[in-house]
C-alpha positions as CSV (number, residue, x, y, z in Angstrom):
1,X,-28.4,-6.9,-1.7
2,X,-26.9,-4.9,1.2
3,X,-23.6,-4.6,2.0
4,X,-23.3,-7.7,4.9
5,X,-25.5,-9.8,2.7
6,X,-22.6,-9.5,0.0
7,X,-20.3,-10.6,2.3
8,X,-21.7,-13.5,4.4
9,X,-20.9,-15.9,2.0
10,X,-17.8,-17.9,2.2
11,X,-16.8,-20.6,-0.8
12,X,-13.1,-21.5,-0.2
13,X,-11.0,-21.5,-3.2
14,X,-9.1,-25.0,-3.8
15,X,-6.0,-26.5,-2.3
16,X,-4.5,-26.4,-5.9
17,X,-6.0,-22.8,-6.5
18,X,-4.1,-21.6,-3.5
19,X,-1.0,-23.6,-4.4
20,X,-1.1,-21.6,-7.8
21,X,-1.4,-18.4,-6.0
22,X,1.6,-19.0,-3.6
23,X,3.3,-19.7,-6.8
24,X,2.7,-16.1,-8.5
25,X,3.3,-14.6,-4.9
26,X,6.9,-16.0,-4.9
27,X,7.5,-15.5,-8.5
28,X,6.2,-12.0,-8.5
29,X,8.9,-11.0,-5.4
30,X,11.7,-12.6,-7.0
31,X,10.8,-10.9,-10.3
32,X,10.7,-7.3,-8.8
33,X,13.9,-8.4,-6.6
34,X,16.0,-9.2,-9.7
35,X,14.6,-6.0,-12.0
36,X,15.7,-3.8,-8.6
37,X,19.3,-6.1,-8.7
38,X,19.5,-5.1,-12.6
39,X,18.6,-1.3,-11.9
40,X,21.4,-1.3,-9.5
41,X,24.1,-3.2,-11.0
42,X,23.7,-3.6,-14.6
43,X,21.7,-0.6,-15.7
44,X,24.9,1.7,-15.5
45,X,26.4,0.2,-17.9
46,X,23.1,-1.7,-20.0
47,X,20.9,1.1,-19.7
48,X,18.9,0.0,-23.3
49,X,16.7,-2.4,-21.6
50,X,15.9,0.0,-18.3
51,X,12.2,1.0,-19.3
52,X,11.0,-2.6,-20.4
53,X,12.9,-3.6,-16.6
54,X,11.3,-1.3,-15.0
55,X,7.5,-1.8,-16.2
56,X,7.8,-5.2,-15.7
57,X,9.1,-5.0,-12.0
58,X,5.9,-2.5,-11.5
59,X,3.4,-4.9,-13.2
60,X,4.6,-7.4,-10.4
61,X,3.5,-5.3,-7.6
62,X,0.0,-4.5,-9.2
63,X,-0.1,-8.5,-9.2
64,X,0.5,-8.6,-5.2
65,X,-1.9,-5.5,-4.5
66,X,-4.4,-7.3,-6.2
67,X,-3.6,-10.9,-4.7
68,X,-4.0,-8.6,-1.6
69,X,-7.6,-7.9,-2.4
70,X,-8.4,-11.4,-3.0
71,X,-7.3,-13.1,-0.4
72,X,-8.3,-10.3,2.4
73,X,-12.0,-9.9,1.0
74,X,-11.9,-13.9,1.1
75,X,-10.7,-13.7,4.6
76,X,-13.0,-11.1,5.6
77,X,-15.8,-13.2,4.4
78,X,-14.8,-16.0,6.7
79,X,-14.1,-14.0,9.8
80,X,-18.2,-13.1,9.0
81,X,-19.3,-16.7,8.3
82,X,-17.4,-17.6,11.8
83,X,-18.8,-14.8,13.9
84,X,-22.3,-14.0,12.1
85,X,-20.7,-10.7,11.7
86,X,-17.8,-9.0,11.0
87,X,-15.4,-9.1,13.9
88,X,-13.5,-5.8,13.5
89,X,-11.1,-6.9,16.4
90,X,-10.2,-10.2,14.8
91,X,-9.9,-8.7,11.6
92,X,-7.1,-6.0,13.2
93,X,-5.3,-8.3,15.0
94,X,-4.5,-10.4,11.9
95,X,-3.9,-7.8,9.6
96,X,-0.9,-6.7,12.4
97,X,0.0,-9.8,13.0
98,X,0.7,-9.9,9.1
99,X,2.5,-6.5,8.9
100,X,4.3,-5.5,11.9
101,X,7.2,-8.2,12.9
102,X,8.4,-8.0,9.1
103,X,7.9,-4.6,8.6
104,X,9.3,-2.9,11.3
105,X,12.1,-5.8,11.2
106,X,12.6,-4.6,7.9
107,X,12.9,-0.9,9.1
108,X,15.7,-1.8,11.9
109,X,17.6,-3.9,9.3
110,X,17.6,-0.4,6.5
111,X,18.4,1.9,9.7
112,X,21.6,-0.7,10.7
113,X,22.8,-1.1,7.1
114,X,22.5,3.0,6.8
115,X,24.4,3.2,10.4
116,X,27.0,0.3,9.3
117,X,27.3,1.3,5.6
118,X,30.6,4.0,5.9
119,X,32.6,1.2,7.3
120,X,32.3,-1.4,4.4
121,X,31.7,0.7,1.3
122,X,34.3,0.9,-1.1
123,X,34.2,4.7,-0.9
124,X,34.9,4.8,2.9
125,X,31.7,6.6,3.2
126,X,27.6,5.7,2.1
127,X,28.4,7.7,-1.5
128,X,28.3,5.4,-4.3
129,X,31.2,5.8,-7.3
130,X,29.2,7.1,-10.3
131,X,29.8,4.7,-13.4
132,X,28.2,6.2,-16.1
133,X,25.3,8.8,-16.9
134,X,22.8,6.0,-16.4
135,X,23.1,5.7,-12.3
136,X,20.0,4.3,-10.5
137,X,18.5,7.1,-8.5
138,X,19.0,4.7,-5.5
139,X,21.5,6.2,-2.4
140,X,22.3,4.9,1.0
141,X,20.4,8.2,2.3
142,X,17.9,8.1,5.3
143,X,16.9,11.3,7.1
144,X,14.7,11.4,10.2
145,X,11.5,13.0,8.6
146,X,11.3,10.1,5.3
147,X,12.1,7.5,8.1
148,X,9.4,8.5,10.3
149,X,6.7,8.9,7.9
150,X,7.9,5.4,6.7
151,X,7.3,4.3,10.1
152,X,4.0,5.5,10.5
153,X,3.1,4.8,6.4
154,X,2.6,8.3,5.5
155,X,5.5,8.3,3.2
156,X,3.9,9.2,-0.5
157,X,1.5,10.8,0.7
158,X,3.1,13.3,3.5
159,X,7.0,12.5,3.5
160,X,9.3,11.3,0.5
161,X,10.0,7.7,0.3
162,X,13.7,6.8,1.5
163,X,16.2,6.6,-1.8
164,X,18.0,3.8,0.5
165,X,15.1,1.7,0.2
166,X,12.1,2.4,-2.7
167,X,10.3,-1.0,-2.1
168,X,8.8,0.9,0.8
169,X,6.7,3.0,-1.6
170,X,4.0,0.3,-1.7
171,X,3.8,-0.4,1.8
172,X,1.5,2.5,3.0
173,X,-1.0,2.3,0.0
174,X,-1.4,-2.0,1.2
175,X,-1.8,-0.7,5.1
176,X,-4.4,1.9,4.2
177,X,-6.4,-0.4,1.6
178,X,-6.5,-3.0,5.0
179,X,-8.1,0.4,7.2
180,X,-10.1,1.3,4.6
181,X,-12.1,-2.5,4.0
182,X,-12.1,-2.7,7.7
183,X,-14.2,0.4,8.0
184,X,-16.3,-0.3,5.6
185,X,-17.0,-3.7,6.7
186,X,-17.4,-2.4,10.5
187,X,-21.0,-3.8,11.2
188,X,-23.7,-1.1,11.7
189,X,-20.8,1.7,12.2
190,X,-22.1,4.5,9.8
191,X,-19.3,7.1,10.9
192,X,-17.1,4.4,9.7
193,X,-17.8,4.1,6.6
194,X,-18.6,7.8,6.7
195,X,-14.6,8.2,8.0
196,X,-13.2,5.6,5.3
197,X,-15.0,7.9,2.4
198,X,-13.6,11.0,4.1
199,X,-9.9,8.8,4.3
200,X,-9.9,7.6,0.6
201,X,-10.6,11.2,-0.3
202,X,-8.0,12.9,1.9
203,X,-5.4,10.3,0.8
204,X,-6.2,10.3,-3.1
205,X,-6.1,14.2,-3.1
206,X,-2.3,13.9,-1.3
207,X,-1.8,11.1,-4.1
208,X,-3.8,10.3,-6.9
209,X,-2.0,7.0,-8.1
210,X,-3.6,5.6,-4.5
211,X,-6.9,6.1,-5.9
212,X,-5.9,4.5,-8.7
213,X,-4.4,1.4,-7.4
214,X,-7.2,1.2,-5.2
215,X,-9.4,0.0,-7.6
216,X,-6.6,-2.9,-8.1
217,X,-7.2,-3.9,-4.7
218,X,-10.9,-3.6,-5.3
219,X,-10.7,-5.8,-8.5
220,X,-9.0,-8.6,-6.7
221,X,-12.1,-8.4,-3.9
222,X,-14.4,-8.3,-6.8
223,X,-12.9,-11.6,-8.0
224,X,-13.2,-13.1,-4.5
225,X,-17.1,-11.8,-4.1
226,X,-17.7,-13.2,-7.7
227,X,-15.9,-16.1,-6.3
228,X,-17.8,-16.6,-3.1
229,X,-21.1,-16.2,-4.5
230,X,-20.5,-18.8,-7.4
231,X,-21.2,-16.1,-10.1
232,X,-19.4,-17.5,-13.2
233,X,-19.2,-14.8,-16.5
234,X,-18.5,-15.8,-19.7
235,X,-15.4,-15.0,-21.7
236,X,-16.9,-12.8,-23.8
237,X,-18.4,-10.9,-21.2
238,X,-15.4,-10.7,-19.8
239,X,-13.3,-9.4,-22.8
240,X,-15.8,-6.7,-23.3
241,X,-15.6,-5.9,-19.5
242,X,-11.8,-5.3,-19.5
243,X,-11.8,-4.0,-23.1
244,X,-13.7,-1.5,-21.9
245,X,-11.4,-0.8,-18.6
246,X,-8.8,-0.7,-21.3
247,X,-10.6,2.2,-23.5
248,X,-11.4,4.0,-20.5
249,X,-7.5,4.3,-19.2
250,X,-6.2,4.7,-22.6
251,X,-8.4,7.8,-22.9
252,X,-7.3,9.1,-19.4
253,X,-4.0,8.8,-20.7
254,X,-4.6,10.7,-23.9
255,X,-6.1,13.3,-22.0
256,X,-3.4,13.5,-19.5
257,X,-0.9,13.8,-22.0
258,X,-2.7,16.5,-24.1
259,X,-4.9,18.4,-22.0
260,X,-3.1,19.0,-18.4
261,X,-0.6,21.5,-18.0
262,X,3.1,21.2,-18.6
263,X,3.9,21.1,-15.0
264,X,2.1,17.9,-14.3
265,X,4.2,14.9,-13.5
266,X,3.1,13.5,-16.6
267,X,5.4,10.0,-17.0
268,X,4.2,9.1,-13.5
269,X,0.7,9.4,-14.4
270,X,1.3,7.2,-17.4
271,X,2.8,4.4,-14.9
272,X,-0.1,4.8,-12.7
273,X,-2.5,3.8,-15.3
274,X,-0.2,1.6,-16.7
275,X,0.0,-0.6,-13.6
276,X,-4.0,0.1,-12.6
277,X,-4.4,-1.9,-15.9
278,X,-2.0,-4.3,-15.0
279,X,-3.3,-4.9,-11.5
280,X,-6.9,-5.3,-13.0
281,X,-5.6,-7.7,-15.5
282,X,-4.3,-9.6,-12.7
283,X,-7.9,-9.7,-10.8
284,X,-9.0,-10.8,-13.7
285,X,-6.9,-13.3,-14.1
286,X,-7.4,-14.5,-10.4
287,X,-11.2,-14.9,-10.9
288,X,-10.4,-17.4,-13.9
289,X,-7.5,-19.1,-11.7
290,X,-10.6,-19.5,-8.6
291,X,-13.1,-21.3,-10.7
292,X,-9.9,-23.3,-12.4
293,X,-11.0,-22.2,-16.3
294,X,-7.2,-21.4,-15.8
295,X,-3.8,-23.2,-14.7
296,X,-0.6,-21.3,-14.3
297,X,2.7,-22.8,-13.3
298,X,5.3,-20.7,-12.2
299,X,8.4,-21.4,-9.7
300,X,8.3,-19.4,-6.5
301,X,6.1,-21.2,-4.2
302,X,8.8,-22.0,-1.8
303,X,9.2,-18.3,-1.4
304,X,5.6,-17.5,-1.0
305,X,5.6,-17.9,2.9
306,X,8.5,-15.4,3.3
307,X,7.5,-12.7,0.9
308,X,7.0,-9.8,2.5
309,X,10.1,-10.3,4.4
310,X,11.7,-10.7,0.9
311,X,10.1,-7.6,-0.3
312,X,10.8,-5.3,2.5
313,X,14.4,-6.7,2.6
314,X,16.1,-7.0,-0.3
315,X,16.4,-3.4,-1.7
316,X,18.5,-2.0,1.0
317,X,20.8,-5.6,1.1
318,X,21.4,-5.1,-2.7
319,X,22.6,-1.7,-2.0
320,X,24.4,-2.4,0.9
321,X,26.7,-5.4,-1.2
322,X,26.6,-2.9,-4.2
323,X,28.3,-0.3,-2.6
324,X,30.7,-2.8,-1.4
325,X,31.1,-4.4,-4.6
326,X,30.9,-2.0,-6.7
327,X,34.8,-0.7,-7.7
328,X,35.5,-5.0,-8.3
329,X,32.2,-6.2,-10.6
330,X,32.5,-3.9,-14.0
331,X,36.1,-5.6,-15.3
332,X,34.1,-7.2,-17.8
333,X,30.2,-8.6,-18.4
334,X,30.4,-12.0,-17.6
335,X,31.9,-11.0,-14.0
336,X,29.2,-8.5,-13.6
337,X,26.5,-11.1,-14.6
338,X,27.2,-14.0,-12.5
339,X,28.2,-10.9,-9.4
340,X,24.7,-10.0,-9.8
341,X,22.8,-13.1,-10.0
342,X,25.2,-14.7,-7.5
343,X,24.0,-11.7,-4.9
344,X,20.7,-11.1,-6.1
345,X,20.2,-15.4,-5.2
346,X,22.2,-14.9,-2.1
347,X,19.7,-11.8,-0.6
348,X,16.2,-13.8,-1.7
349,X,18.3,-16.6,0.5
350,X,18.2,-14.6,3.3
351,X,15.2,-13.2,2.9
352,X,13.6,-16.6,2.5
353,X,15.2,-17.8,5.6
354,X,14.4,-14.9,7.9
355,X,10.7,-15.0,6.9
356,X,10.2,-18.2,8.2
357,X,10.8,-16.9,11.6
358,X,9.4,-13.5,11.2
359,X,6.5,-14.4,9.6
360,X,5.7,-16.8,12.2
361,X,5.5,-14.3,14.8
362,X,1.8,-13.5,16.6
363,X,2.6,-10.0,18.7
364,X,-1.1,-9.4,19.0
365,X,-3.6,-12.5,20.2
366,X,-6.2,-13.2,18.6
367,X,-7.8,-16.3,21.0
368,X,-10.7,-13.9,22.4
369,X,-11.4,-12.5,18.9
């Protein structure tokens, strides 16, 4: 089967598949939103529970890389049904539409609060007052080299990600899986797919968790293809499909942990496996959810239309109002506890109701496509 034959078929998943889907994209941004709100406020003082916080906020984001997958390759697979082959144009202008209002709204909301931030912290300047040993790494810091590379979603790979805002991490690996399926989709372009080969390399040698969490994004295509094409596995098959995954990363991890030298970054290799398993569960899980051999019900789907907004937002808010907060919340823990759920509720809020403009908004037309 060649590679357009794979793709020219279109089933569309059902109006109560997508509604679950919605659901786990809302609940998996207000998950990582309120794990960020504890690793700001509470973890200076509750530091015990920082690990288990912080693997769960990353499992989250494997989820939406590989929701990513699946709904793009489905998406891809109508622009082909609609236009007898892939419209590269089409294809562009919706994946901008889809990125740039939020995401460069996002970007002039972090560089405001960074501009705004000595006049309403507590400190009289954008240094935070350090409570205990167990301070978040977070800082109301933005230079001109990490902002840029933000801007053009090179940070991680070529520039340091902002410590004002560390949601933005993911944000480059999402934009270059989009470039990459594009080019290999691009109908009878060899020096495309010949470029994306020659981009996935360049971009896994500058970071090798990108390869990695490629093959999340890949997983939740796979599920889509499997999807489209009707091709139902059994359970069994399936266990012994993602045992195996399992085996293969556990022993990746055992040799990372034995066998490289001392100087390798050796915890953040363990998270990058550690998520690439969890973002493959979640494809999994997603194939199971399209052929409805599984339910979930989860609250979140109000939020699912302004997620990204939510995403891209919320980090630098919760560290704006923590910096302004700060000296007032720690008197005792039921003042800091119902500080930080009050404010983490109050920025999904505005999140929520921004990205129902922002998300609306078409810059680039996509009539003639």
């Amino acid at each position: 089967m060649t590679l357009t034959a794979l793709f020219q078929r279109f089933t569309p998943i059902e109006q109560s598949v997508s509604h679950q889907l919605d659901m786990l994209r809302g609940f998996s941004t207000a998950m990582v939103l309120f794990c960020h709100a504890y690793l700001l406020f509470l973890y200076p003082v509750w530091p015990a529970i920082m690990l288990p916080a912080y693997l769960f906020a990353h499992a989250w984001v494997m989820s939406l890389f590989a929701l990513s997958g699946f709904l793009i390759c489905k998406s891809a697979c109508y622009n082909i049904q609609q236009n007898n082959q892939f419209s590269i144009r089409r294809y562009a202008f919706s994946r901008l539409n889809r990125i740039v209002p939020p995401f460069y709204f996002g970007c002039g909301a972090l560089l405001l609060i960074y501009l705004i931030s000595p006049w309403f912290f507590a400190s009289g300047s954008r240094e935070l007052a350090v409570i205990s040993d167990t301070m978040s790494q977070a800082k109301m810091m933005l230079d001109a080299k990490s902002f840029t590379g933000v801007l053009l979603f090179v940070n991680g790979f070529l520039t340091e990600t902002p410590a004002s805002n560390f949601s933005f991490w993911s944000l480059p690996f999402e934009v270059w899986f989009y470039v990459l399926f594009g080019l290999m989709l691009w109908p009878q372009n060899r020096i495309a797919i010949f470029a994306a080969i020659l981009l996935l390399l360049a971009l896994s040698l500058l970071n090798y968790a990108f390869l990695l969490y490629s093959l999340i994004w890949c997983g939740g295509a796979i599920a889509a293809l499997l999807h489209n094409h009707q091709f139902q596995l059994k359970g069994r098959v399936l266990i012994a499909i993602f045992s195996l995954i399992t085996l293969v990363l556990l022993l990746l991890a055992a040799i990372g942990l034995f066998m490289l030298p001392a100087d390798v970054d050796k915890p953040k290799l363990l998270l990058a496996l550690y998520g690439t398993l969890c973002g493959l569960g979640f494809g999994l899980l997603f194939y199971l959810m399209s052929f409805q051999r599984i339910r979930i019900r989860l609250p979140g789907y109000r939020l699912a239309r302004s997620s990204y907004t939510i995403y891209i937002l919320h980090f630098p808010l919760l560290l704006f109002i923590y910096g302004i907060v700060q000296p007032y919340i720690y008197q005792n823990s039921f003042l800091l506890l119902t500080t930080t759920l009050f404010i983490s509720c109050g920025v999904m809020l505005v999140g929520l109701v921004i990205g129902r403009y922002i998300e609306k908004l078409k810059p680039f037309p996509q009539r003639s496509c």
